[in-house]
Structures are given as C-alpha cells and as structure tokens.
N, C-alpha and C positions, 0 to 999 in steps of 0.2 A: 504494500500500500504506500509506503514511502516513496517510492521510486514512483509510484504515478503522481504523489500532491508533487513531487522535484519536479518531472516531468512539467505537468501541468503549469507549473510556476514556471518555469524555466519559458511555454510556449505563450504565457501571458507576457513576460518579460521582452520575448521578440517582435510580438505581434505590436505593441509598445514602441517600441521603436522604429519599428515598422510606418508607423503610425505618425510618429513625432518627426521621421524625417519626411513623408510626402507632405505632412505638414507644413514644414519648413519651406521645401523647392515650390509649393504650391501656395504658401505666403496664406496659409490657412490656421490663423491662431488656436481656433477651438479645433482644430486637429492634431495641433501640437500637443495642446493641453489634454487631449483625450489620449493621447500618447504616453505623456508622462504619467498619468492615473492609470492605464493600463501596465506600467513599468513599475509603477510603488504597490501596485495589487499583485504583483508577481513575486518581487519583493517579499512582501508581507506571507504571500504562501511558502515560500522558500523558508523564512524564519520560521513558519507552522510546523511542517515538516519536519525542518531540524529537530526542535520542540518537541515533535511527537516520538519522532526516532530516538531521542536521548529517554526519554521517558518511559518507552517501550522496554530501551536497555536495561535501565535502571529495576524497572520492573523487573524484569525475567531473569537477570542476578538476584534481585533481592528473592525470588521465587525461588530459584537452587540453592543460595546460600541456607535459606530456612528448612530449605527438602535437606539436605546436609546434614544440618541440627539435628533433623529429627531422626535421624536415620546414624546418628553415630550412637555408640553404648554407653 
C-alpha cells in the first residue's frame, strides 16, 4: 500500500508541474497556481506515506518484540 500512496504522490507531484509550466509559457496565472496546489498535495501524500510506512514498522516490531516476550521461559 505504501508504494501506491508514493506512487500516487509522486504522479500528483508531476502532473503539478506539469501544470505550472504550461502555465507559465501560456502566461496563464490560475494554471500556475493550480500547478503548485497540485505539487504541495503530492507533497503532502508523500509525507502521509512516509508516516504510515514508519508506523506500520514501528508496529510490526513492537508486535515481534512482545511475541518474543511471551514466548521466552
């Protein structure tokens, strides 16, 4: 699941820029600006992701360390 919010983020981050330059050569402000909104929302999944990925870890360690526990004499 990680690999598709990156993904994801990763394809909003393009499309973003995407965005922000034919805005530019086409001297179209609110395309610019819809460009950079599309790039801080990419952004912002990216850091989700991270977020969930770290947390997932975190979890599934603390899950074995405690199976461990319980499991020594």
């Amino acid at each position: 699941m990680a690999i598709d919010d990156k993904a994801e983020a990763k394809g909003d981050k393009l499309k973003g820029k995407v965005d922000e330059v034919i805005g530019k050569v086409t001297d179209d402000e609110s395309r610019v600006l819809k460009g950079k909104a599309e790039q801080a929302e990419g952004s912002i999944k990216d850091t989700v992701a991270d977020a969930k990925a770290h947390l997932k870890d975190t979890a599934d360690k603390a899950h074995d360390d405690r199976r461990d526990d319980t499991n020594t004499p």
